[in-house]
DSSP file (Angstrom, degrees, kcal/mol; ACC not computed):
  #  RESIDUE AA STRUCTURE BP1 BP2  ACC     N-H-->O    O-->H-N    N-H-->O    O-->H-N    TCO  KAPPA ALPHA  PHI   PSI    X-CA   Y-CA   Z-CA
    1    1 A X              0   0    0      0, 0.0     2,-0.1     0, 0.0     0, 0.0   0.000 360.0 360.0 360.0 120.0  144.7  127.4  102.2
    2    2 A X        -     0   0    0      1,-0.1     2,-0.4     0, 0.0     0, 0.0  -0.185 360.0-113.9 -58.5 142.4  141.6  125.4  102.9
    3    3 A X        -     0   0    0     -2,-0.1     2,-0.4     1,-0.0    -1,-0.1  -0.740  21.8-125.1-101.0 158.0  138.2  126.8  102.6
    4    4 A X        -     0   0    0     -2,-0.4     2,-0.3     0, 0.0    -1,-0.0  -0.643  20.2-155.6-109.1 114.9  135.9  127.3  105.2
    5    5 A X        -     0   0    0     -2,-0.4     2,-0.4     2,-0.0     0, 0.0  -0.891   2.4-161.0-108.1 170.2  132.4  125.9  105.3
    6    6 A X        -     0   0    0     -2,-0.3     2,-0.3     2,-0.0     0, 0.0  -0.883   4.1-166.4-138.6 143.8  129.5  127.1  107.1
    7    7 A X        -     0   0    0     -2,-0.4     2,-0.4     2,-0.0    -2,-0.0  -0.984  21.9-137.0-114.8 105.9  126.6  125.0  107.8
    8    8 A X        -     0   0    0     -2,-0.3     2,-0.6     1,-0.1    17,-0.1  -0.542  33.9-173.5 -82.5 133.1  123.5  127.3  109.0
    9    9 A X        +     0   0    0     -2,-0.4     2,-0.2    16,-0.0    11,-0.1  -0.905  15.6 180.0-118.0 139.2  122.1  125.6  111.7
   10   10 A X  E     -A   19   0A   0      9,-0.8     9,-1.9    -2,-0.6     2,-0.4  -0.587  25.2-123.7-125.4-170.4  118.9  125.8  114.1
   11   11 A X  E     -A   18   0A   0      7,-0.2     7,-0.3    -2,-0.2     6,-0.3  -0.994  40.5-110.8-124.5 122.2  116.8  124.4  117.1
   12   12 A X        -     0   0    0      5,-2.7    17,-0.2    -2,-0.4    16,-0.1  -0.356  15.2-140.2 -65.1 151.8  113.2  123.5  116.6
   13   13 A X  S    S+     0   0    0     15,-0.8     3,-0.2     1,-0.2    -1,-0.2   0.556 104.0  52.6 -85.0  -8.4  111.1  126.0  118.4
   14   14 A X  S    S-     0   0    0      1,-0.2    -1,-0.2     3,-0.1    15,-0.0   0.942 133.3  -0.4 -78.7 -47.6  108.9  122.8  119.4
   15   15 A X  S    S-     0   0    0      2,-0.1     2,-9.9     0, 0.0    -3,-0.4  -0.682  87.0-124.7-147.2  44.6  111.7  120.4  120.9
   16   16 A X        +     0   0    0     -3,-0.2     3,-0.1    -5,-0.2    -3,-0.1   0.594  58.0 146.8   4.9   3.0  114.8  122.2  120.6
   17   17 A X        -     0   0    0     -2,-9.9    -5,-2.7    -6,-0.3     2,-0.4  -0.275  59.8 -90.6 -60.7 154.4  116.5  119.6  118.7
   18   18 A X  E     -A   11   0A   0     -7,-0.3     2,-0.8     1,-0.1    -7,-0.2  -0.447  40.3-136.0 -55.1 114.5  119.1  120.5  116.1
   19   19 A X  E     +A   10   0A   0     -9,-1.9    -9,-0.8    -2,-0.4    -1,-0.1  -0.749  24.7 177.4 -88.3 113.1  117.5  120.8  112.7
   20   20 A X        +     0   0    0     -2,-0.8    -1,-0.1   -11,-0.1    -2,-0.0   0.920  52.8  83.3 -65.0 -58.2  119.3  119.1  109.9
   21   21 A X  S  > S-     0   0    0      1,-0.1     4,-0.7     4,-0.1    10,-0.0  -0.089  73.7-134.6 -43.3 134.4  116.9  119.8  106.5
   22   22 A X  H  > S+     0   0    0      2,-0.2     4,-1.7     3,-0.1    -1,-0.1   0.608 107.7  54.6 -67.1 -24.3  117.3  123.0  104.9
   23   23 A X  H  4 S+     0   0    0      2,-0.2     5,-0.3     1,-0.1     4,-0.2   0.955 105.1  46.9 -60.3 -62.8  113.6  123.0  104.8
   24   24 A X  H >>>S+     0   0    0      2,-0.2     5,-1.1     3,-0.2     4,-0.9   0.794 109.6  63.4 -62.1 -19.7  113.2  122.5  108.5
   25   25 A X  H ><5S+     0   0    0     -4,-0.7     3,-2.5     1,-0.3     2,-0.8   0.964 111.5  36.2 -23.5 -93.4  116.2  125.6  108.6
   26   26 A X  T 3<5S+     0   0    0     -4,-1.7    -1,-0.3     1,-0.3    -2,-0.2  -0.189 122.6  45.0 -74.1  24.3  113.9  128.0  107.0
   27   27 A X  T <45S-     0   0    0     -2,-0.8    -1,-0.3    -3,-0.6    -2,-0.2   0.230  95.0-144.9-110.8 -36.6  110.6  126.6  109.0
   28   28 A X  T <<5 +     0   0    0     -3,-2.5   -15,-0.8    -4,-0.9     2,-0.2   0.878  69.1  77.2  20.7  64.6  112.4  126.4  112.2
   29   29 A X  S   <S-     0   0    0     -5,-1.1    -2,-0.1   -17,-0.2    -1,-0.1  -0.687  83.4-105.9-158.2 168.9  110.8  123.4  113.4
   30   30 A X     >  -     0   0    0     -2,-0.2     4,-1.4     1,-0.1     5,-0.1   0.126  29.3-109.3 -84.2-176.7  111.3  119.8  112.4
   31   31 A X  H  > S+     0   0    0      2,-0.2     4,-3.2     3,-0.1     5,-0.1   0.862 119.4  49.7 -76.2 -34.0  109.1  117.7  110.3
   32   32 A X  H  > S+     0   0    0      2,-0.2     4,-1.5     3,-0.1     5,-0.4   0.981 119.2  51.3 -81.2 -50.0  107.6  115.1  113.4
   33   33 A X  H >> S+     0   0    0      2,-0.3     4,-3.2     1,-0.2     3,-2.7   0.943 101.1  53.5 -40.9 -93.6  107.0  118.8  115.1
   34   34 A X  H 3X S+     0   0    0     -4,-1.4     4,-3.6     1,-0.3    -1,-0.2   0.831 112.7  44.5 -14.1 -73.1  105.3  120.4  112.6
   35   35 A X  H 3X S+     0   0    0     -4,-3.2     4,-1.1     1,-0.2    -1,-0.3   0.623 109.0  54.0 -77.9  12.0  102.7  117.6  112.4
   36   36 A X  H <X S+     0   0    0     -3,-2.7     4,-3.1    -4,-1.5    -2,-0.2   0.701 106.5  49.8 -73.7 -46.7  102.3  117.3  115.7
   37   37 A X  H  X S+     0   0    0     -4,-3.2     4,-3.4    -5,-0.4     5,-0.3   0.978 112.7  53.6 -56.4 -44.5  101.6  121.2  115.7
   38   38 A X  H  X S+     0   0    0     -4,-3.6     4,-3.6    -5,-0.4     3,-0.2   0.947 114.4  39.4 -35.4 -70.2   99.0  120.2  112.7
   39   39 A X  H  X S+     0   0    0     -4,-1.1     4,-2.6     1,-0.2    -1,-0.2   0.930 113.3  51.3 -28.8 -75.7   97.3  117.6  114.8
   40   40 A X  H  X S+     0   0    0     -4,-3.1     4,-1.8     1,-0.3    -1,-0.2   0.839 113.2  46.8 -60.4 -50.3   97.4  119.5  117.9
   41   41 A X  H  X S+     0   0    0     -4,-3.4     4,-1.8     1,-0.3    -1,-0.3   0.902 109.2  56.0 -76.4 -53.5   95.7  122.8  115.8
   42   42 A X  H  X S+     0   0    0     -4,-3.6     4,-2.6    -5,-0.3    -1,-0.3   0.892 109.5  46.4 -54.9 -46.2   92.9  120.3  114.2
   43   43 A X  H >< S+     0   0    0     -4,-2.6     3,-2.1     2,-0.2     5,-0.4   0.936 106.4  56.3 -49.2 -86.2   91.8  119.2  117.9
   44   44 A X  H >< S+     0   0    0     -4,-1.8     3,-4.7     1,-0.3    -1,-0.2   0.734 112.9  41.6 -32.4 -64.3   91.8  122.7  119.1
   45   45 A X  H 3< S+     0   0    0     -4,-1.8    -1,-0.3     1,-0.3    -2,-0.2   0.966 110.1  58.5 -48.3 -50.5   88.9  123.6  115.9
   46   46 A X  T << S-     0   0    0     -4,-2.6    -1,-0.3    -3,-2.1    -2,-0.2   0.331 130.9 -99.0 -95.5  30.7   87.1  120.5  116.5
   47   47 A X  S <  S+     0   0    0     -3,-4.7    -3,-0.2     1,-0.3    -2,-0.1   0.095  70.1 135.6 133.1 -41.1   86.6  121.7  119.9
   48   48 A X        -     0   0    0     -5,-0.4    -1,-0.3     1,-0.1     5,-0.1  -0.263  48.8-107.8 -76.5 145.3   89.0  120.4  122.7
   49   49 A X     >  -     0   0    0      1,-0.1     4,-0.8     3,-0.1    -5,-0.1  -0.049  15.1-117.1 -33.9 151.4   90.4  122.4  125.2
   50   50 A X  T  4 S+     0   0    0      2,-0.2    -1,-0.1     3,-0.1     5,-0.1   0.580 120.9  48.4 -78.2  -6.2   93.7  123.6  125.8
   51   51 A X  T >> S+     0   0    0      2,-0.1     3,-6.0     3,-0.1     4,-2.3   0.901 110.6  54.4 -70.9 -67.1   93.8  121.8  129.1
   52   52 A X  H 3> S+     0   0    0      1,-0.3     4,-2.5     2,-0.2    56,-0.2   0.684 107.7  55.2 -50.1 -19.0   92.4  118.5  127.1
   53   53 A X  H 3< S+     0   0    0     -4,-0.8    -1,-0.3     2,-0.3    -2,-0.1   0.328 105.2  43.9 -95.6  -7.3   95.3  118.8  124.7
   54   54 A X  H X> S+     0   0    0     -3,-6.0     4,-2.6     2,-0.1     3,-2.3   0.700 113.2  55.5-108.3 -43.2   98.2  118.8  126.7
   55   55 A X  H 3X S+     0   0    0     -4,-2.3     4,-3.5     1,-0.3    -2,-0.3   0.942 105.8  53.4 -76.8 -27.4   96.7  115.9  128.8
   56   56 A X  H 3X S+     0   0    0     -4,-2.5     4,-0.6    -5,-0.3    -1,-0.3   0.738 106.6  48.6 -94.3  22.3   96.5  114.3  125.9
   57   57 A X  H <> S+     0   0    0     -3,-2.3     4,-2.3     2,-0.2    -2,-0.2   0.767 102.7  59.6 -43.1 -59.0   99.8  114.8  125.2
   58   58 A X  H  X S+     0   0    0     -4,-2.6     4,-2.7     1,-0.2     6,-0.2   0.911 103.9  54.6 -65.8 -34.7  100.7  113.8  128.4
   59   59 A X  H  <>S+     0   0    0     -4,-3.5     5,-3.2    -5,-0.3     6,-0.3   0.870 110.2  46.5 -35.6 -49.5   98.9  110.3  127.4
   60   60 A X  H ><5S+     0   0    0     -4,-0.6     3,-2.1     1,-0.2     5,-0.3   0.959 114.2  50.3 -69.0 -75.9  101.0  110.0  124.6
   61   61 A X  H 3<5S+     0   0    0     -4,-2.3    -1,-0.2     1,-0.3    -2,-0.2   0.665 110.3  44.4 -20.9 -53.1  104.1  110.9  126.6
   62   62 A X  T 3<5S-     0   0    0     -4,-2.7    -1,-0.3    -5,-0.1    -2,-0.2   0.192 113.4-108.0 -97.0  26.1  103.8  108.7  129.3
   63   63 A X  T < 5S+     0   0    0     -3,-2.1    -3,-0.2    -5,-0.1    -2,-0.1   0.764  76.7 134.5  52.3  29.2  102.9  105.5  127.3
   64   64 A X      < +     0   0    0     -5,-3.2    12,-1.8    -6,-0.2     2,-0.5   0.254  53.4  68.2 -94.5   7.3   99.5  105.6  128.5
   65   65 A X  E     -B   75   0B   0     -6,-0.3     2,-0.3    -5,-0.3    10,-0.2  -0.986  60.3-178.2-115.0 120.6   98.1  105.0  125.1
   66   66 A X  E     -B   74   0B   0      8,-1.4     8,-1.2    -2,-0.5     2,-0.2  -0.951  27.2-124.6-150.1 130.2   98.4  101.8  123.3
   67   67 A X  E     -B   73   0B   0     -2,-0.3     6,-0.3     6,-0.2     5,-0.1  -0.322  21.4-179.7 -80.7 110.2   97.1  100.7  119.7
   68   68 A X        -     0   0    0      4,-3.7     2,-0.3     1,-0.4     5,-0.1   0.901  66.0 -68.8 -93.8 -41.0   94.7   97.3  119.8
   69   69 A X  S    S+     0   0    0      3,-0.7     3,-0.4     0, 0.0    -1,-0.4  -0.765 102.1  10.5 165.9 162.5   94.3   97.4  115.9
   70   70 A X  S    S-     0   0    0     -2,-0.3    -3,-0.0     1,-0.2     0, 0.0  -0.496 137.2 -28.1  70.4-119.4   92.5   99.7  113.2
   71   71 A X  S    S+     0   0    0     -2,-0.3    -1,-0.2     2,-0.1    -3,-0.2   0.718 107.5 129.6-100.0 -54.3   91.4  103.0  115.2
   72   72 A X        +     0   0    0     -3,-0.4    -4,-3.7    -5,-0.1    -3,-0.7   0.181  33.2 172.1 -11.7  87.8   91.2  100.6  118.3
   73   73 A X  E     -BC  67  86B   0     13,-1.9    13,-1.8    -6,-0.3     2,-0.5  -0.732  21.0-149.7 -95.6 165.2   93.3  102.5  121.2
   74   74 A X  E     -BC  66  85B   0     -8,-1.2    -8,-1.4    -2,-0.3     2,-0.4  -0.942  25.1-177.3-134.6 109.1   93.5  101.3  125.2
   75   75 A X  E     -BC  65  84B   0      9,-4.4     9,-3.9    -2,-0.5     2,-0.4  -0.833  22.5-125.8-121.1 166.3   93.9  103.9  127.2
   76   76 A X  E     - C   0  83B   0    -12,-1.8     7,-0.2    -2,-0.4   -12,-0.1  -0.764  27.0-116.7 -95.8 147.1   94.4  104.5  130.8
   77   77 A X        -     0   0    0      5,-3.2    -1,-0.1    -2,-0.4     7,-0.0   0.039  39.0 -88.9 -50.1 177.2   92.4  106.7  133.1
   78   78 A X  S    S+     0   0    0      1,-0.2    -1,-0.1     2,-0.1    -2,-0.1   0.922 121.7  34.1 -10.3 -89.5   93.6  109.6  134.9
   79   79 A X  S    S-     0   0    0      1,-0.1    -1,-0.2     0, 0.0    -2,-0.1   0.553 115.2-106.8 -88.6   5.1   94.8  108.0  138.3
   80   80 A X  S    S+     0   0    0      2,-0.1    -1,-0.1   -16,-0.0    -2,-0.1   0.771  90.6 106.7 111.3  22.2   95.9  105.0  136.6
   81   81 A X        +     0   0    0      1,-0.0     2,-0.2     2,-0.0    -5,-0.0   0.533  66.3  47.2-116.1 -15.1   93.2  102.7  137.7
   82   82 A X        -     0   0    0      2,-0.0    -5,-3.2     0, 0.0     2,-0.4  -0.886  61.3-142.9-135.2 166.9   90.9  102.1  135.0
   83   83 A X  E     -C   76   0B   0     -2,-0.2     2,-0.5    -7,-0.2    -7,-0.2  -0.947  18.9-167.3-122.1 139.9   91.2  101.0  130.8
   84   84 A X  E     -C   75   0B   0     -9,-3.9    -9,-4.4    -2,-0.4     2,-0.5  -0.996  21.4-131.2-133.6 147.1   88.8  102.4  128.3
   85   85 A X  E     -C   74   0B   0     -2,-0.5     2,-0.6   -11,-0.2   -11,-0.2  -0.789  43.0-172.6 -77.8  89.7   88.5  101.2  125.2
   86   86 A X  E     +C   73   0B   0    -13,-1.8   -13,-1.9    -2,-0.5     5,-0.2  -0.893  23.9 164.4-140.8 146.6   88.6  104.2  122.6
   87   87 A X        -     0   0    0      3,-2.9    22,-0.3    -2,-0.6    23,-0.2  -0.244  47.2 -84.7 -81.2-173.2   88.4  105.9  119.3
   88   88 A X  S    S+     0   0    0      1,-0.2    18,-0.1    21,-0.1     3,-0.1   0.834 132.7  25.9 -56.7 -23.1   88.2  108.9  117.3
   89   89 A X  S    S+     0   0    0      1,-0.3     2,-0.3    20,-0.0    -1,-0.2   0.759 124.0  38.2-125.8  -3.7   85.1  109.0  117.5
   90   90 A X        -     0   0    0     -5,-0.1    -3,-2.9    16,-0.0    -1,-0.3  -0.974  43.7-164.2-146.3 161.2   84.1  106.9  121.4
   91   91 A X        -     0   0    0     -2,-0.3     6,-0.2    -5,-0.2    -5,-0.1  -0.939  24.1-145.7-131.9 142.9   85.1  106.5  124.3
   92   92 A X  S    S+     0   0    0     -2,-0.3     2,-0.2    -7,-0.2    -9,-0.1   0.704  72.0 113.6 -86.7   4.3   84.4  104.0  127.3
   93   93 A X  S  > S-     0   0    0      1,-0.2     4,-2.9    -8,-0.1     5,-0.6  -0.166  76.4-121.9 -53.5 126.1   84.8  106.9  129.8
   94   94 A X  H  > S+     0   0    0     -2,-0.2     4,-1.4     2,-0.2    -1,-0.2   0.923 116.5  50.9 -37.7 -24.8   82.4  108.6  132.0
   95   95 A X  H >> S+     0   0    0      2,-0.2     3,-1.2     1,-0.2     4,-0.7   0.968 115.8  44.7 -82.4 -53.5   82.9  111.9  130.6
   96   96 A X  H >4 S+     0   0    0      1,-0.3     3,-2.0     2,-0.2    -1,-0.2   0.900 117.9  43.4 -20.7 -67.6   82.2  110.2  127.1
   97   97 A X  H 3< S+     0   0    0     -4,-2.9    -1,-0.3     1,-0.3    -2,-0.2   0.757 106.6  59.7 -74.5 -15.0   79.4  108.3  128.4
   98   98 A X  H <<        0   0    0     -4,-1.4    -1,-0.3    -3,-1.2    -2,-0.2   0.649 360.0 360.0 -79.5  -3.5   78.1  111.6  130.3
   99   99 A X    <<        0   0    0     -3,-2.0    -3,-0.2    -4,-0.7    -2,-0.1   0.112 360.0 360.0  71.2 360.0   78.0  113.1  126.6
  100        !              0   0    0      0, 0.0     0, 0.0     0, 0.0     0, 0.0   0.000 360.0 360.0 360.0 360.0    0.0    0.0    0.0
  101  100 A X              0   0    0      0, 0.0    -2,-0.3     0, 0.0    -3,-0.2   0.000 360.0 360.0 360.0 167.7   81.2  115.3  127.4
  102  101 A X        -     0   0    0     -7,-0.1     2,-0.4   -55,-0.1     3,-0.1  -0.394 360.0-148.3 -72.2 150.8   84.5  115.8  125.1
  103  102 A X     >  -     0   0    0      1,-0.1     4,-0.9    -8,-0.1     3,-0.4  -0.965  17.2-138.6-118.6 127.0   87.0  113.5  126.6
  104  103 A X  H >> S+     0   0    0     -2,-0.4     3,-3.6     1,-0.3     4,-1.3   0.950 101.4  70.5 -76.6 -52.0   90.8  114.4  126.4
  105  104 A X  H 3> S+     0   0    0      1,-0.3     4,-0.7     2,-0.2    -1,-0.3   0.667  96.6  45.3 -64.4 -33.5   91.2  110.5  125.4
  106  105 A X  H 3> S+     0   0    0     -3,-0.4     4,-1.4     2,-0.3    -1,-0.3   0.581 112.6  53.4  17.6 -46.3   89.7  110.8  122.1
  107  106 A X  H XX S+     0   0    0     -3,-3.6     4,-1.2    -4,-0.9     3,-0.8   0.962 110.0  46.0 -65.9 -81.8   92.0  114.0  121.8
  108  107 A X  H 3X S+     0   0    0     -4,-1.3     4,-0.9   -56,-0.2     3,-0.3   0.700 111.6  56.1 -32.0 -47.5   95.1  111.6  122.8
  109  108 A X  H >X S+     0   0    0     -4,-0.7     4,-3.8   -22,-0.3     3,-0.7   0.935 108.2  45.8 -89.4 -48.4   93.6  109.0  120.0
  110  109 A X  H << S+     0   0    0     -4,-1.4    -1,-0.3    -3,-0.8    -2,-0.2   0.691 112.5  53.1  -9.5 -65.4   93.7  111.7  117.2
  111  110 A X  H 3< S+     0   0    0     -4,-1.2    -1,-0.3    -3,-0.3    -2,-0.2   0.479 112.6  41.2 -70.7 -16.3   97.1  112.7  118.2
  112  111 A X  H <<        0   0    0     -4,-0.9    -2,-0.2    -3,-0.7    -3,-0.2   0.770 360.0 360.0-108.4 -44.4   98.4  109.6  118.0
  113  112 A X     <        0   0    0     -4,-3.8    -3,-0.1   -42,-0.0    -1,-0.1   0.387 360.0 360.0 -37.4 360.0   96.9  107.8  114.7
């Protein structure tokens, strides 16, 4: 008679994906998930919104973000019409330059 194995398995609560790691098991979310949550948690303390934090998500998501070197990101505006130049720590946006928090900054954060 063969014997029967069982493999416990789960879904990350983040991304549903199947979680392999017996660590990520007993965590129930995955490792890229987890720091993402990390990330996402540090933004939130140093300030940004929950609005600004899913859109810059959504940056991230839609390939609206792209890495020039160092810190250096190029992001696109909103409707897709303008590029700012940005970092952790500026941004070449109006809201930046008006001397308010800027979701891309958020997006740059997430993304390093």
């Amino acid at each position: 008679m063969a014997k029967q194995h069982t493999t416990k398995t789960a879904t990350c609560r983040r991304c549903y994906a199947t979680l392999r790691s017996t660590q990520s098991v007993t965590r129930g979310i995955g490792a890229h998930c987890e720091r993402m949550e990390r990330r996402e948690a540090a933004i939130r303390e140093a300030g940004y919104k929950p609005h600004q934090v899913e859109s810059a998500r959504e940056l991230i998501e839609d390939g609206a973000i792209v890495p020039l070197h160092g810190d250096l990101f190029v992001v696109v505006s909103s409707d897709g019409s303008e590029f700012y130049e940005t970092t952790a720590h500026t941004c070449g946006c109006p809201a930046f330059e008006a001397g308010r928090r800027c979701y891309h900054r958020a997006a740059v954060l997430l993304a390093a």
